[in-house]
C-alpha positions in Angstrom: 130.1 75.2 59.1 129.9 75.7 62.7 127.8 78.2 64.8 130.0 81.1 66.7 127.4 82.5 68.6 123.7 81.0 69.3 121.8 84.2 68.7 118.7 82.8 69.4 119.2 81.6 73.0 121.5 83.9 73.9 119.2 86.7 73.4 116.0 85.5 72.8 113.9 88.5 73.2 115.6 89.8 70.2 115.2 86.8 68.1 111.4 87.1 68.9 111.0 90.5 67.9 112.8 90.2 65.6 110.9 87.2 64.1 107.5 89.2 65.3 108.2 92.1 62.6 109.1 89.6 59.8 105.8 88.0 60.3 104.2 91.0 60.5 105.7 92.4 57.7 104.7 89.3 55.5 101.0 89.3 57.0 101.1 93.2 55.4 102.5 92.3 52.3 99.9 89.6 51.5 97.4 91.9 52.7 98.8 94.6 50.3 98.3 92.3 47.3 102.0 91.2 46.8 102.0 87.6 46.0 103.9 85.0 48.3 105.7 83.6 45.7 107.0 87.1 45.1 108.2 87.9 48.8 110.3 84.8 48.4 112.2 85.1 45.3 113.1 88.4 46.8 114.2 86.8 50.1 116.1 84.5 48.0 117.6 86.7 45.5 118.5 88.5 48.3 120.3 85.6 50.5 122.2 84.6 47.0 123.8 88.2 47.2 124.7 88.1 50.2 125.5 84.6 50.0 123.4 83.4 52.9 123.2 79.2 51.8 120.9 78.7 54.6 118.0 81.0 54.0 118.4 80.7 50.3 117.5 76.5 50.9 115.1 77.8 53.3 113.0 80.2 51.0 114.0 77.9 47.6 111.4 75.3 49.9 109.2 78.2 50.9 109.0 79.2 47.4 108.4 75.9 46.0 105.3 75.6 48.6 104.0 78.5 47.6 104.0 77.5 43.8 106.8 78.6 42.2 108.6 76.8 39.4 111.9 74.8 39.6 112.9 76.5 36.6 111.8 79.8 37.5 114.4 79.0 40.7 117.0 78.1 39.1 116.9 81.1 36.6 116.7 83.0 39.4 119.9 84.7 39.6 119.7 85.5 35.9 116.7 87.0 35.5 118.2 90.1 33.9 118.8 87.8 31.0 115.3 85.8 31.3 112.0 85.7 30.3 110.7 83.6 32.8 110.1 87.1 35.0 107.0 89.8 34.8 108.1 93.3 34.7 106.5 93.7 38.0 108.7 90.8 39.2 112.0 92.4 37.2 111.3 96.1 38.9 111.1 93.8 42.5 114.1 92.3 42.4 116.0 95.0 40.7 114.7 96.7 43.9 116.2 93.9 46.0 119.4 94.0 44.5 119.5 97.8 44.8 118.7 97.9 48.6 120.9 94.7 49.3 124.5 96.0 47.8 123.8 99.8 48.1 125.8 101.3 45.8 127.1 104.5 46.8 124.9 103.9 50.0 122.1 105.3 47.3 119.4 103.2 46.0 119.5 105.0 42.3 116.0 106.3 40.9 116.7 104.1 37.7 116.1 101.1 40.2 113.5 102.4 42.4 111.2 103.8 40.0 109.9 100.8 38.2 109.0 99.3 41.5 106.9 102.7 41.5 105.8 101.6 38.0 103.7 98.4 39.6 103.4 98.6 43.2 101.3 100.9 45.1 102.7 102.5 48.0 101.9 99.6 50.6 103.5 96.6 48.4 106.7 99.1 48.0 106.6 99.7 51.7 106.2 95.6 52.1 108.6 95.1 49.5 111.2 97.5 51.6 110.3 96.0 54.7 110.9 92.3 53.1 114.0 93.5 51.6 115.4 94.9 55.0 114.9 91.9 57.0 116.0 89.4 54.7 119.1 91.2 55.0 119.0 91.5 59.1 118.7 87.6 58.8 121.3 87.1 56.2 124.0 89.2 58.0 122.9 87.4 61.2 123.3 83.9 59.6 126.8 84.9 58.2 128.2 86.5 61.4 127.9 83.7 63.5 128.8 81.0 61.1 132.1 79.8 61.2 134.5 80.0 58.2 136.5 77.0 59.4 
């Protein structure tokens, strides 16, 4: 694959800001109490939907840094069928995959509410937040890729 447009140098400012809230957004999350090994199965579950290949190698190492399992990784994109996950870590990517394809442009209660279920209100606002900009980078990543 080939880059369309370099985002990053030809609007930098952008780039930085938008790399500024992302870090912020993780430093709140830890801060929050939500693990680092959750933020980036959700970044990854979230990059295999929208089937960014780039960040999902780049969280799968991220991931793997902060602890997680190879086999946790690679049942991953089951884990409606797996035991490997907590129900806290079920309701968060159930969340993800929610937010990420938008059905109806709703995110349905039956999805949102279990995150309710084990998150206080900061960790769902981080969770949100983590959610959103995984997405602003995936959509980034795909738009200036080229197909050919």
């Amino acid at each position: 694959m080939s880059q369309r447009v370099n985002l990053i140098q030809e609007s930098p400012e952008n780039f930085d800001a938008l790399n500024a809230l992302s870090r912020g957004a993780e430093e709140h999350a830890r801060e929050s109490g939500v693990e680092s090994k959750l933020i980036e199965l959700v970044r990854i579950r979230a990059s295999q939907l929208n089937g960014c290949q780039f960040c999902v190698a780049m969280h799968t190492r991220s991931a793997r840094e902060a602890g997680e399992s190879e086999h946790r990784l690679t049942e991953l994109e089951n884990w409606p069928d797996s035991s490997l996950f907590t129900e806290s870590e079920q309701a968060a990517l159930r969340l993800t995959e929610s937010v990420t394809l938008l059905n109806d442009r709703k995110v349905p209660d039956e999805d949102y509410r279990p995150a309710e279920k084990y998150f206080d209100e900061p960790q769902l606002a981080s969770l949100l937040w983590t959610i959103a900009l995984i997405n602003a980078y995936n959509r980034l990543s795909i738009a200036t890729s080229s197909v050919s």
